[in-house]
N, C-alpha and C positions, 0 to 999 in steps of 0.2 A: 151747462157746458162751461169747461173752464176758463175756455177764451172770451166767455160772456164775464161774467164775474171777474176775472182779474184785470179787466181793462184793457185787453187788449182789442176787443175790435171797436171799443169807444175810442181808442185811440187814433184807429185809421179813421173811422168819421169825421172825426172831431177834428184831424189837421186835415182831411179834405178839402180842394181847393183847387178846380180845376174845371175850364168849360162852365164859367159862372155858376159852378155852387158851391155855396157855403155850406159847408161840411160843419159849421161851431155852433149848429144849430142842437147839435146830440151833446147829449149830456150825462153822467151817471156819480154818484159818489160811491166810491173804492168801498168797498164792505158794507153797506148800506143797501143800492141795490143791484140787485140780479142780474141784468141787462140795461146797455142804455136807451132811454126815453129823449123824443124831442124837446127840446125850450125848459130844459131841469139844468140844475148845477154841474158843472163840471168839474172833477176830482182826477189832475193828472193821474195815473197809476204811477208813473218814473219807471213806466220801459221805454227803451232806447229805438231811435230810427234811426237806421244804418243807410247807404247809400250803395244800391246795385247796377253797372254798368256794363251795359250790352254791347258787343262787335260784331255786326252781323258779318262782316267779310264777303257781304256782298260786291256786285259790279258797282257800287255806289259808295261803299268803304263805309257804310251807317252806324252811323255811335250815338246810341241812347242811355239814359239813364232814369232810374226811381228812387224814389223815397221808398221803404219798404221797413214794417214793424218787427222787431224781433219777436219769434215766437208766434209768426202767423203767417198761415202757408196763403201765397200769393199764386195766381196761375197765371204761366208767363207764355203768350199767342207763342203759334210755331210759326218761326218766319218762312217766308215761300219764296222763291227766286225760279223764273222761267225756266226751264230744263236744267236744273240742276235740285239734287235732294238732301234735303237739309237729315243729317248724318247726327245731330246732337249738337248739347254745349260743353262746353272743357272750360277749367278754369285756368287750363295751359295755355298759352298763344302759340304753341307750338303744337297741341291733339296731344302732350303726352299724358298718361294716365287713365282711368277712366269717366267715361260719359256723366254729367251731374244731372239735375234737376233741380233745379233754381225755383223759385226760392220756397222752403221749406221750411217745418217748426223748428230746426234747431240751427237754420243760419243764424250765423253773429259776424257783427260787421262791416264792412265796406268791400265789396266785390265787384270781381269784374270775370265775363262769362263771354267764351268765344263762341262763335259759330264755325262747325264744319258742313262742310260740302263736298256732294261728290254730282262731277259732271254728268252726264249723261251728253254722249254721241253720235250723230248718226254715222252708219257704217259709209262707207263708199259699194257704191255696185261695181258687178262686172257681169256684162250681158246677163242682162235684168235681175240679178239677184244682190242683195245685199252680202255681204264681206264682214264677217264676225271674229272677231279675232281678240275681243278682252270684253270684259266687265261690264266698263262704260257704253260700249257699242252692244251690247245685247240688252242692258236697258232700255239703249235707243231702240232696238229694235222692236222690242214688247210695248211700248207705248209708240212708236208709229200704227203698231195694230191695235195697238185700243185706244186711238183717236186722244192721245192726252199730253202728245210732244209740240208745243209751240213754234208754230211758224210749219210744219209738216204736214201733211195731208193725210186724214187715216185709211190705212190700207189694211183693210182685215186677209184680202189674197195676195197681201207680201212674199218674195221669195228670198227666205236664209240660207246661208251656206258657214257651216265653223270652218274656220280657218287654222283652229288651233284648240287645244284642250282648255277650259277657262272654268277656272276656281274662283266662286264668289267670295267663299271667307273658307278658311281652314279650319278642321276642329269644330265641326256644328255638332257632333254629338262623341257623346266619352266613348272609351274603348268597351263599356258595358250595355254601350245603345241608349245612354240615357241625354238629355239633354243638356248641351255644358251652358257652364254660368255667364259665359262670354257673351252669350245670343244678346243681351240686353244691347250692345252697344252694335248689334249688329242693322243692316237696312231690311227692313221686311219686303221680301219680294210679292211684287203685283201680279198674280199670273195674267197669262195671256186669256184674252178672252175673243170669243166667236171667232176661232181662227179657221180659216180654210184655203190659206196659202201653204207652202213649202218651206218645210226645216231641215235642211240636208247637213247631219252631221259629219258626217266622210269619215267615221268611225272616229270621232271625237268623243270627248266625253264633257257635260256640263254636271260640277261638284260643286257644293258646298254654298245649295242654295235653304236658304231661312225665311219657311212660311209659319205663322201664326194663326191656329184655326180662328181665336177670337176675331183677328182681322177679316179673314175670307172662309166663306164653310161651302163645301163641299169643291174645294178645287187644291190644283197641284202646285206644275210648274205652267197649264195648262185649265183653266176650268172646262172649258168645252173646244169641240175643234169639228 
């Protein structure tokens, strides 16, 4: 593997250094050998460590940062915030452009990666049924029924009502039926599950929702009801 051989992951060993361990215990010399061994000589390669810093944009405003090796893909936890769904990183502070994934074999550099979010609400009732009326309150509503919104109580015989026509994302498939390229940055919808409450659409329509079978198999907008 190339990342054995050219020093690159004796590199992350080797300046490890965290939670009492000493990471300079691995060792290798650069063309010499294969992969690095414990308590052998150590032969910088001369690749660079760059400096990656995180904005979660959470309710805590949390700023971290890594040491990270160039030329070696690092996997970066997905952060979780209570009823809100973490949407991607940007390397915009503003969401403009598209979604990244951090850090990968051809980052270079000193970076900095925002966190998006989207809320999640619960609706307001009106004589016993919930009041749907966007985006955010119909997520609320799918995870009061599948027990997974904080601080709510799960009600799989929840009663819904649209209030209004609600488009998840526009453009989820080309004018040929095929799947557009956008889906990557879009949220993957959780269907509803064991539902046997009431969804009264009042001839609304719900559009432009984006399931992935790899994520869930054999369900819709609905697995069972």
């Amino acid at each position: 593997i190339e990342s054995m051989s050219n020093g690159t992951i004796v590199k992350a060993l080797h300046e490890y250094n965290e939670n009492g361990i000493d990471g300079s215990v691995w060792g290798q010399e650069i063309g010499k050998d294969l992969h690095p061994t414990l308590n052998t000589k150590y032969t910088d390669p001369g690749i660079k460590v760059s400096k990656a810093t995180f904005h979660l944009n959470n309710l805590r405003d949390s700023v971290y940062s890594i040491n990270y090796i160039e030329g070696l893909n690092i996997a970066i936890n997905t952060p979780t915030e209570e009823n809100w769904i973490f949407k991607g990183w940007f390397e915009d502070s503003k969401f403009e452009g598209k979604r990244v994934y951090p850090i990968n074999s051809s980052t270079r550099g000193d970076k900095h990666y925002y966190a998006d979010w989207f809320k999640v609400s619960v609706p307001q009732k009106k004589d016993g049924c919930y009041q749907i009326s966007n985006a955010d309150e119909l997520y609320g509503f799918a995870k009061i029924i599948n027990g997974t919104f904080t601080g709510e109580e799960k009600d799989s015989t929840a009663c819904g009502v649209l209030t209004q026509d609600i488009k998840l994302y526009p453009n989820v498939l080309n004018s040929d039926g095929s799947l557009s390229d956008k889906v990557s940055d879009y949220i993957i919808w959780e269907p509803i599950r064991n539902f046997s409450g009431i969804l009264d659409g009042q001839g609304h329509t719900i559009s432009g929702v984006y399931l992935r079978n790899s994520y869930v198999i054999g369900g819709g907008f609905f697995t069972n009801i």
